[in-house]
C-alpha positions as CSV (number, residue, x, y, z in Angstrom):
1,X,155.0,-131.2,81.3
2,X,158.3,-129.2,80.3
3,X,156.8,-125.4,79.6
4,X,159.1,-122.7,77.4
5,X,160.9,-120.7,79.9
6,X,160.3,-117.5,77.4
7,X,156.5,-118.0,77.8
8,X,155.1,-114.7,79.1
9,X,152.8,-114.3,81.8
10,X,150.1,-113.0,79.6
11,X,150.8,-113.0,75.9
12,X,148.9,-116.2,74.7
13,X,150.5,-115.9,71.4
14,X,153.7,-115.3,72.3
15,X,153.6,-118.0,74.5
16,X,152.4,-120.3,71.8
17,X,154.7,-119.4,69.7
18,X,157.6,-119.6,71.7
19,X,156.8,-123.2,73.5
20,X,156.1,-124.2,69.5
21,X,159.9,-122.9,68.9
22,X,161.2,-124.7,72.1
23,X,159.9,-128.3,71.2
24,X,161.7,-127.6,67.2
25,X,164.7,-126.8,69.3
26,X,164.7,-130.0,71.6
27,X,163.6,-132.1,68.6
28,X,166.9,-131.2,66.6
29,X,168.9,-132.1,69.5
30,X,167.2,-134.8,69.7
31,X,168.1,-135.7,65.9
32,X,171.6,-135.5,66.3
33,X,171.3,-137.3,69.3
34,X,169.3,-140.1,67.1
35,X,172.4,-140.0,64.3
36,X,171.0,-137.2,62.1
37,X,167.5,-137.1,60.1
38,X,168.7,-139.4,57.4
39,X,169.0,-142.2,60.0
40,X,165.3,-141.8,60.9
41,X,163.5,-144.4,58.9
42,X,160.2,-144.7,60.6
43,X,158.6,-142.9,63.2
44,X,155.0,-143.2,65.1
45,X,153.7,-142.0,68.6
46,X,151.3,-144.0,71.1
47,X,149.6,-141.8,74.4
48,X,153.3,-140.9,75.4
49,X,156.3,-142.3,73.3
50,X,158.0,-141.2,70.1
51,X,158.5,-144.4,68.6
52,X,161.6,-144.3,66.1
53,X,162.5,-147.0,63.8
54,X,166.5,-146.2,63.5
55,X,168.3,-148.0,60.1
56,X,171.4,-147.6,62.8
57,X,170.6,-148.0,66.3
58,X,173.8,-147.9,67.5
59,X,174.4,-144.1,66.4
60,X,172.1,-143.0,69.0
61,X,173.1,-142.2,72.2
62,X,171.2,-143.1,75.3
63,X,172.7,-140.7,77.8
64,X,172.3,-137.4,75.1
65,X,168.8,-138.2,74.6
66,X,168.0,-138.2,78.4
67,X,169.6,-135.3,78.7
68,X,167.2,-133.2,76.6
69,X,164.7,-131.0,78.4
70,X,161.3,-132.8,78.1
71,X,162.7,-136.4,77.5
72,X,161.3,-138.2,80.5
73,X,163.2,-141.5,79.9
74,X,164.4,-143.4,76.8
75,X,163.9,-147.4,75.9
76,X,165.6,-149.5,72.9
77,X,162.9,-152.4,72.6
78,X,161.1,-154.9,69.8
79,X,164.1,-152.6,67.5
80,X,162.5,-149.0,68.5
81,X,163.8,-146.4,69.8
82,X,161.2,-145.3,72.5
83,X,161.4,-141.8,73.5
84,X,159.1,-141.0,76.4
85,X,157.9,-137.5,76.4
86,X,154.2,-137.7,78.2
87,X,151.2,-135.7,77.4
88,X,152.7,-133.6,75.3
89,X,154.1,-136.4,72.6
90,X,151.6,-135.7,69.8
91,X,153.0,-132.1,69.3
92,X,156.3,-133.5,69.5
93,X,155.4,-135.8,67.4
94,X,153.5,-133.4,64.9
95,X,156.7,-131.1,64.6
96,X,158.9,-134.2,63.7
97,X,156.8,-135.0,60.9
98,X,157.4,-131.2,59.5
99,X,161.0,-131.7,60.1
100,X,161.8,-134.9,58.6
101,X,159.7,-134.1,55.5
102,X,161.9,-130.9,55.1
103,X,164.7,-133.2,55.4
104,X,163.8,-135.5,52.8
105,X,163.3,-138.0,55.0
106,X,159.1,-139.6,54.6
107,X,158.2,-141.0,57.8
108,X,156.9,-144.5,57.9
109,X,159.4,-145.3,55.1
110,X,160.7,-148.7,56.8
111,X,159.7,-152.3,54.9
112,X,157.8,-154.0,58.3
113,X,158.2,-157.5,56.4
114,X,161.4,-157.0,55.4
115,X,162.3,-156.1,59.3
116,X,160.5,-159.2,60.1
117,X,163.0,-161.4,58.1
118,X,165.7,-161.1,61.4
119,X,164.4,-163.8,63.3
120,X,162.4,-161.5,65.8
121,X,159.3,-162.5,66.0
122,X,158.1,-161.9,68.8
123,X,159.6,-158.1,69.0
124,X,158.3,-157.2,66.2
125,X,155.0,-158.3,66.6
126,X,154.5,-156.2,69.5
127,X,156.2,-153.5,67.8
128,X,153.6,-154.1,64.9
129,X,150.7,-154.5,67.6
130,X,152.1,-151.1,69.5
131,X,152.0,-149.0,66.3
132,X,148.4,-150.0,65.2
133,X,146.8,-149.6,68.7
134,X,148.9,-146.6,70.0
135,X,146.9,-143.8,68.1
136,X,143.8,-145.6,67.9
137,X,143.9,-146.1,72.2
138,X,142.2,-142.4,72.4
139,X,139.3,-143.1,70.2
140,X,138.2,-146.3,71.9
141,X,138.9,-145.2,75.4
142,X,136.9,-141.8,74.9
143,X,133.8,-144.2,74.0
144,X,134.2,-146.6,76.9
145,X,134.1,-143.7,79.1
146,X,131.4,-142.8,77.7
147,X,129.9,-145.6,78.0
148,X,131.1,-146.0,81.9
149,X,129.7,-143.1,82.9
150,X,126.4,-142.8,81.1
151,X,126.1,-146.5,83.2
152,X,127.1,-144.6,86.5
153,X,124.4,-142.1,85.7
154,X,122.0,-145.1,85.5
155,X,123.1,-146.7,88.2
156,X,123.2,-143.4,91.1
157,X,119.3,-143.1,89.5
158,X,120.7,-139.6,88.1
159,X,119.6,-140.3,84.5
160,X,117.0,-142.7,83.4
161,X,118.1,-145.2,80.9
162,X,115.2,-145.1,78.7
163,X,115.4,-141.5,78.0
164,X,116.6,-140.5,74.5
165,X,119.9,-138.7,76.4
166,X,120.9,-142.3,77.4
167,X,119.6,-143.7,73.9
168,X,121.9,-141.3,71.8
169,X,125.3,-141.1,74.2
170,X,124.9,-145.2,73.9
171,X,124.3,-145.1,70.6
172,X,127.3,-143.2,69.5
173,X,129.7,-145.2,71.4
174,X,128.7,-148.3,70.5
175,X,129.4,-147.0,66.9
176,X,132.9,-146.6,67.8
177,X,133.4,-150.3,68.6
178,X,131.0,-151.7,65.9
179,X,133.6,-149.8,63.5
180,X,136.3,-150.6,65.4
181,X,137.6,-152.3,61.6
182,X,137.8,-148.9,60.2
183,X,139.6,-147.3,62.7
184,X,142.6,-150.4,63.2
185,X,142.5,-150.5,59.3
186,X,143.9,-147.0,59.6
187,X,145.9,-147.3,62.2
188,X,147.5,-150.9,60.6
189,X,147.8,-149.3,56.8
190,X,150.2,-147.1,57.9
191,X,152.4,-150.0,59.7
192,X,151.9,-151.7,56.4
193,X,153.0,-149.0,54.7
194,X,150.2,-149.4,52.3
195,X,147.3,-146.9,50.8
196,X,145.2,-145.9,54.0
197,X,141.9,-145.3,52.0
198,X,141.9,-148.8,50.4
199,X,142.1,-150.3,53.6
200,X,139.3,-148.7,54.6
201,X,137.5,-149.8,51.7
202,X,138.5,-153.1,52.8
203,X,137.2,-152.6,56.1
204,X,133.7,-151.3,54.9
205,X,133.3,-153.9,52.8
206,X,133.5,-156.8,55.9
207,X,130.9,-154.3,57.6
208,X,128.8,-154.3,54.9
209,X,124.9,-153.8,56.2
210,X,123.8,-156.0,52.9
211,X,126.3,-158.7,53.8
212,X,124.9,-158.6,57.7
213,X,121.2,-158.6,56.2
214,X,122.2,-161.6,53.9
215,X,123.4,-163.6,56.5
216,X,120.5,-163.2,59.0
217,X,118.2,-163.7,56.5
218,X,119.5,-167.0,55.7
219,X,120.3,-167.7,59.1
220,X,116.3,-167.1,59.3
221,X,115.9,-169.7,56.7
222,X,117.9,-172.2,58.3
223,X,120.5,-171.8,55.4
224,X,124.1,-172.0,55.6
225,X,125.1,-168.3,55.8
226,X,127.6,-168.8,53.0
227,X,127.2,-167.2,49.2
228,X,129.7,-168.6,46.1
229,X,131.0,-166.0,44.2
230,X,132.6,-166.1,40.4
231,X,130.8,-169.9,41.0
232,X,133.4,-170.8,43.0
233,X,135.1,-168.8,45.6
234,X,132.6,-169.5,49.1
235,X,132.3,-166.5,51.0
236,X,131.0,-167.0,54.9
237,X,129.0,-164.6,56.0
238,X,130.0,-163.5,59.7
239,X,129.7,-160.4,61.7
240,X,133.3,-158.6,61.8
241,X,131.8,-155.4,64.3
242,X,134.4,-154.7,66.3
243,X,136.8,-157.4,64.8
244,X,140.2,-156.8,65.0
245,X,142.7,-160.0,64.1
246,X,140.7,-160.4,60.9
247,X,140.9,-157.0,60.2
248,X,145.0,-156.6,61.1
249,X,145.1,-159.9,58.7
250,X,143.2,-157.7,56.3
251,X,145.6,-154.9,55.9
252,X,148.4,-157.2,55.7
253,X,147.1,-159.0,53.0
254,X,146.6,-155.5,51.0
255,X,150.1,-154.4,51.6
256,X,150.9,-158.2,49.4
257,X,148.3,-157.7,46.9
258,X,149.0,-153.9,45.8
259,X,152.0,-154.4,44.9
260,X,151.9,-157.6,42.6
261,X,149.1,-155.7,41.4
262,X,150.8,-152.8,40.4
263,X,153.9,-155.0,38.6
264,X,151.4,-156.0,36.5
265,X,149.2,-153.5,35.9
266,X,150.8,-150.8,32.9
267,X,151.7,-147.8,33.7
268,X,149.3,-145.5,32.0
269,X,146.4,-147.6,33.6
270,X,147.5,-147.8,37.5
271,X,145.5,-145.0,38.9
272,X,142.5,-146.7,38.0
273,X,143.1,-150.5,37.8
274,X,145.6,-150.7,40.5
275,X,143.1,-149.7,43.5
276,X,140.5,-151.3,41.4
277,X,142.4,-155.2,41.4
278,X,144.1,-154.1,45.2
279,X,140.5,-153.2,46.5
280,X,138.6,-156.1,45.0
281,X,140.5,-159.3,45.4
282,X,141.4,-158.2,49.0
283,X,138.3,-158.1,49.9
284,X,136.9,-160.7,48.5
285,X,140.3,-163.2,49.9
286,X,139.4,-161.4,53.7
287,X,135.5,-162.6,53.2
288,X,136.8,-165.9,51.7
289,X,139.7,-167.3,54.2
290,X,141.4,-164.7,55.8
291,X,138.3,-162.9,57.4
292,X,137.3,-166.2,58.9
293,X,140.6,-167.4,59.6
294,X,141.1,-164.1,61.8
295,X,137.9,-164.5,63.9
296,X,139.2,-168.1,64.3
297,X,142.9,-166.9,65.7
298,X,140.9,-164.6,68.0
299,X,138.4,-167.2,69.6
300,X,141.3,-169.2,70.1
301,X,143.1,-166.9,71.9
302,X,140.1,-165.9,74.1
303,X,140.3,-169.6,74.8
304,X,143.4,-169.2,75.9
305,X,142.5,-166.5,78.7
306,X,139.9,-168.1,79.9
307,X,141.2,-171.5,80.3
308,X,143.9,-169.8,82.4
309,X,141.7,-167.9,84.6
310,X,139.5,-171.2,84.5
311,X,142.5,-173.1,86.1
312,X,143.7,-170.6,88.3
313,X,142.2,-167.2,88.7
314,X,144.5,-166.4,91.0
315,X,147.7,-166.9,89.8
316,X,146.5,-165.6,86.6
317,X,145.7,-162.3,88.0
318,X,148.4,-162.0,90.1
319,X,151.2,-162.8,87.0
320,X,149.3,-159.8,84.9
321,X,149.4,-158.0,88.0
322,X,153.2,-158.5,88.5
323,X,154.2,-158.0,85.0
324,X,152.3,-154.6,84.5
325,X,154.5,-152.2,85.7
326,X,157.6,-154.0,83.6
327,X,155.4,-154.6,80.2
328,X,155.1,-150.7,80.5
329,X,158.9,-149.9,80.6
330,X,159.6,-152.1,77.9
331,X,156.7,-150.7,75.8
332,X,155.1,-154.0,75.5
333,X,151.7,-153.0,77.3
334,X,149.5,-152.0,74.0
335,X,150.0,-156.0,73.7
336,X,147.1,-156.3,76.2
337,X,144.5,-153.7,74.5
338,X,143.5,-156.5,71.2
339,X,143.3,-159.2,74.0
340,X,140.6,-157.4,76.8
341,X,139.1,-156.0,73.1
342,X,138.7,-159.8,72.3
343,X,136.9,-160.1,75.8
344,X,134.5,-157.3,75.7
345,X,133.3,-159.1,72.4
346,X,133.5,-162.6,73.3
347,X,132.1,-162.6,76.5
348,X,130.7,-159.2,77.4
349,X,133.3,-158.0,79.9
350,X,136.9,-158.3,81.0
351,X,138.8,-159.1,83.9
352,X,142.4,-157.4,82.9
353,X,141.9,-154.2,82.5
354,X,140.9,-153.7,86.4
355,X,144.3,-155.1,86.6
356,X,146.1,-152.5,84.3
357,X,144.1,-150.0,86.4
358,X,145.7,-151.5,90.2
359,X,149.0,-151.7,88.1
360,X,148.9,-147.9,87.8
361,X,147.9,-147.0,90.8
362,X,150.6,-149.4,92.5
363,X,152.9,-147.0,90.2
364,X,151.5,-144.2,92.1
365,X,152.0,-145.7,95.0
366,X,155.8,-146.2,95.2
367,X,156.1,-143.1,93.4
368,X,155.0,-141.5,95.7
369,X,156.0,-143.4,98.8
370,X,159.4,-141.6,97.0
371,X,158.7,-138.5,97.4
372,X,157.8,-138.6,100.8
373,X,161.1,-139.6,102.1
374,X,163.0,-137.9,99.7
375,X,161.1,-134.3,100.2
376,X,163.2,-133.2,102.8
377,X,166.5,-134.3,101.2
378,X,166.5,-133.1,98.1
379,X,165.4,-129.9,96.1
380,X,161.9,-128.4,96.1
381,X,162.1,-128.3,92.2
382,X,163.3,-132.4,92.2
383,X,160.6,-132.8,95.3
384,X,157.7,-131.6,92.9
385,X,158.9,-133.1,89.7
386,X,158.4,-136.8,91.7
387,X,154.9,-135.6,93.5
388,X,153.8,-134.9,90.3
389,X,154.7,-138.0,88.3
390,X,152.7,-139.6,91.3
391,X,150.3,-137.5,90.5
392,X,150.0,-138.0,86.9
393,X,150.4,-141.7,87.2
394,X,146.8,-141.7,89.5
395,X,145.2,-140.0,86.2
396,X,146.5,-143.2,83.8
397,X,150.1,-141.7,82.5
398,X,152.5,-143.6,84.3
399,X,155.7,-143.1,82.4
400,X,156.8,-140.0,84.1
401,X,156.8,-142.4,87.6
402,X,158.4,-145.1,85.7
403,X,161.6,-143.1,83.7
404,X,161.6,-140.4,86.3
405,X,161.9,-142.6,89.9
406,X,161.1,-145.6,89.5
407,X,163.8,-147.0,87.5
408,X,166.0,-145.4,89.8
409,X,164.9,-147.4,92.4
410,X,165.1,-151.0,91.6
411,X,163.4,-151.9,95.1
412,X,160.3,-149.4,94.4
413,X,159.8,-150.9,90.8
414,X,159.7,-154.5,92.5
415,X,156.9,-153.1,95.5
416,X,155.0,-151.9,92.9
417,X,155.0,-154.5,91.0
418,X,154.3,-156.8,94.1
419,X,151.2,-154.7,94.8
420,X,150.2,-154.5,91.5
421,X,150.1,-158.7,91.8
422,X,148.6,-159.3,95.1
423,X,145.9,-156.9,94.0
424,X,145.7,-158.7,90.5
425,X,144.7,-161.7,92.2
426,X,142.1,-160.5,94.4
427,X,141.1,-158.7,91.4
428,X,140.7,-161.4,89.3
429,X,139.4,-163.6,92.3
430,X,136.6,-161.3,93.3
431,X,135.7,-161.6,89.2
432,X,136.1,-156.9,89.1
433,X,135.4,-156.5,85.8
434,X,134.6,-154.5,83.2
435,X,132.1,-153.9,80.4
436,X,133.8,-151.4,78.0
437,X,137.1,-150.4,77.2
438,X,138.1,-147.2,79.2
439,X,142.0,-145.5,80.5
440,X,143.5,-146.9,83.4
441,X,142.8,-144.1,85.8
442,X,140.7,-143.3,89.0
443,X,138.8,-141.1,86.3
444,X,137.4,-144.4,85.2
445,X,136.1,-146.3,88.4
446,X,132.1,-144.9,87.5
447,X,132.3,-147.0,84.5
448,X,132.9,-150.1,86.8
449,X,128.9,-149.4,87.8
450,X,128.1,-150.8,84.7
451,X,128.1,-154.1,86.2
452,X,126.5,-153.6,89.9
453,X,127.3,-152.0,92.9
454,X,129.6,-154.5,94.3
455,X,131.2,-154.5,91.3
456,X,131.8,-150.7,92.0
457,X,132.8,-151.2,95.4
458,X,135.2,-154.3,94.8
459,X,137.2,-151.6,92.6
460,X,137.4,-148.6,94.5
461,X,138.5,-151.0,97.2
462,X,141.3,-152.7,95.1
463,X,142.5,-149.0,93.9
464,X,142.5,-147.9,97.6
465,X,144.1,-151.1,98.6
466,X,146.8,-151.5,95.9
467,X,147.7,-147.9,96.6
468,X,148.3,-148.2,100.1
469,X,150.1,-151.3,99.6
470,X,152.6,-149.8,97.5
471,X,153.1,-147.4,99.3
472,X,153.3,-148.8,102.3
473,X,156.2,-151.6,101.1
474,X,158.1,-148.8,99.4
475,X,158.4,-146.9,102.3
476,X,159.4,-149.6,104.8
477,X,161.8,-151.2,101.4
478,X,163.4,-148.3,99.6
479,X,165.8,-146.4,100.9
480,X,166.3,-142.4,99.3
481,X,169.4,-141.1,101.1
482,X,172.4,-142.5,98.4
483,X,169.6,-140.9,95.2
């Protein structure tokens, strides 16, 4: 974490103030660096990146960017501009948003479809699935701690899970997940560049408690749980807590409708027919097709996981494994959180984010398998700044290793990686899983109680392991003397 240099020792406000005017000072650089404000037409943040949508990439220069105090590393991928700062990212991020709107420039300005019309596909559906989960990551992983840890508590005897302590903490944080809609709607709205607030509508609307209570009544029956609307439109009644496909599908949808809704709505009538029309054939198309449709797309792709694991555990485990630490330089990794979401509601648990875990810890690892050969060869200062991107990449914030050493070292990026996958299989092999979403950090192994002691054990064992491994290969691999 880059602190002013004019903080004072004591003065609080001072020092606020003056790392507040340091990060405006880095983040013009960093404009000019970027071709100027007016070349900034989108711009998002996830736990650590700015991500910039640039109308002219080719303006910005790599090697000016890098060179900005704070700017731990810098990656053009799925058409961003990926600026990785760390922990501190939502300030920097907070402080562009004031600075573009001075500059006449709205943020989140870029047409996604019309981007989509280049023939990238596949980029810009992980951009698109990178911008909706990246601020809504914190939420979900706050609950599924949580959620680990009261089951820790359980588990170590320390609480007892009938007590209304247990009943309450549980209670809450399964309310995160059963409105896990609401929250992606959000998120996906502004990717969509459409009204946040009617997408939440939209979102309510699938969890409607009346709609639930219809369709286990009927299910009670033995009736179809299916209503016909207008006497013709079917509408299937399903359960979309914690959906997230459908709900993505959802907000898509809006961004179509509102607009061929407002061309023909008149002018003097839009702010009240507009919403009106936008809110109430969206959410009657999502509860028709495209609700179903979603849920659909996401069974199948849970299908997909587990026929792979089915047919080989092991190589599946050790692929996800391998490709962690390069999925995270390339800004791809967020790809993973709807998938092990999928799991959790599928099936219970999930077997891949134990894996993104070991892949962070593998990070550590070779990070700092770096610094210990390099600490008597280079500065103290350059000595720390690698210890503690070791450091912080064994709390779940691995960029710092990544940008800072690890790229420099294409030999410690592949032992990491080759940890990460020979841990991944055993991982995967061993069936360590999890119950709840949580961060990727040794902050998170309690929640792993949740699912048994052994459970437990099998993951301290594969942190410990995966660790050592790393580090172990980087030091006999990697050599530091020519860095």
């Amino acid at each position: 974490m880059q602190i002013s240099e004019s903080m004072g020792a004591f003065g609080k406000k001072n020092s606020a103030s003056s790392k507040k005017s340091s990060v405006a000072e880095r983040l013009t650089l960093m404009i000019d660096a970027l071709g100027g404000i007016g070349n900034i037409a989108d711009a998002t943040h996830c736990m650590t990146r700015l991500r910039l949508k640039l109308k002219d990439q080719s303006l910005a220069s790599e090697e000016t960017l890098k060179s900005i105090s704070g700017v731990q590393g810098v990656v053009f991928a799925q058409d961003q501009t990926q600026i990785i700062i760390g922990v501190d990212v939502e300030q920097w991020h907070k402080t562009l948003q004031g600075m573009l709107q001075d500059g006449n420039v709205a943020s989140n300005t870029d047409d996604t479809a019309a981007s989509a019309k280049d023939g990238k596909l596949f980029q810009n559906a992980m951009r698109i699935v990178a911008g909706i989960f990246g601020p809504v990551v914190p939420a979900i992983a706050g609950a599924g701690m949580l959620m680990g840890l009261l089951s820790g508590l359980i588990a170590t005897n320390v609480i007892s899970e009938t007590s209304d302590t247990v009943f309450f903490f549980r209670s809450i944080s399964v309310a995160v997940f059963f409105f896990l809609p609401m929250l992606v709607s959000f998120s996906a709205a502004k990717m969509f560049k459409v009204n946040e607030y009617i997408a939440l509508a939209v979102a309510a609307a699938m969890l409607s408690p009346q709609l639930i209570e219809k369709a286990a009544a009927l299910k009670a029956a033995s009736e179809v749980a299916e209503l016909t609307v207008l006497g013709v439109v079917p509408i299937e009644l399903m359960n979309y807590g914690g959906s997230i496909v459908p709900t993505i599908l959802a907000v898509w949808l809006l961004s179509k409708v509102t607009p061929l809704v407002d061309s023909i709505v008149p002018t003097v009538a839009k702010p009240v027919l507009t919403p009106l029309f936008a809110f109430a054939v969206t959410a009657t198309a999502t509860l028709s097709f495209v609700g179903p449709l979603g849920m659909w797309l996401s069974n199948g792709a849970g299908w997909v996981v587990s026929s792979l694991l089915e047919i080989s555990p092991t190589l599946t485990g050790f692929v996800f494994g391998l490709t962690r630490p390069i999925t995270i330089v390339f800004g791809i990794h967020h790809s993973m959180t709807p998938i092990s979401l999928n799991n959790f509601a599928l099936y219970g648990k999930d077997l891949l984010m134990p894996i993104m875990c070991l892949g962070n810890l593998a990070i550590a690892g070779a990070t700092l398998a770096i610094w210990h050969k390099q600490r008597k060869t280079v500065s103290k200062e350059q000595s720390s700044i690698t210890a503690g991107s070791g450091v912080t990449a064994i709390l779940g914030i691995t960029e710092p290793a990544l940008f800072g050493v690890l790229t420099k070292y294409t030999k410690a990026m592949f032992t990491a990686s080759l940890a990460a996958g020979v841990f991944g299989a055993i991982s995967v092999t061993l069936d360590t899983h999890l119950t709840s979403y949580i961060l990727s950090s040794v902050f998170s192994l309690p929640a792993y109680l949740s699912a048994g002691t052994q459970n437990f054990i099998q993951a301290v064992l594969g942190v410990c392991g995966v660790f050592a491994l790393s580090f172990v290969l980087t030091t006999m691999f990697v050599k530091v003397d020519d860095k």
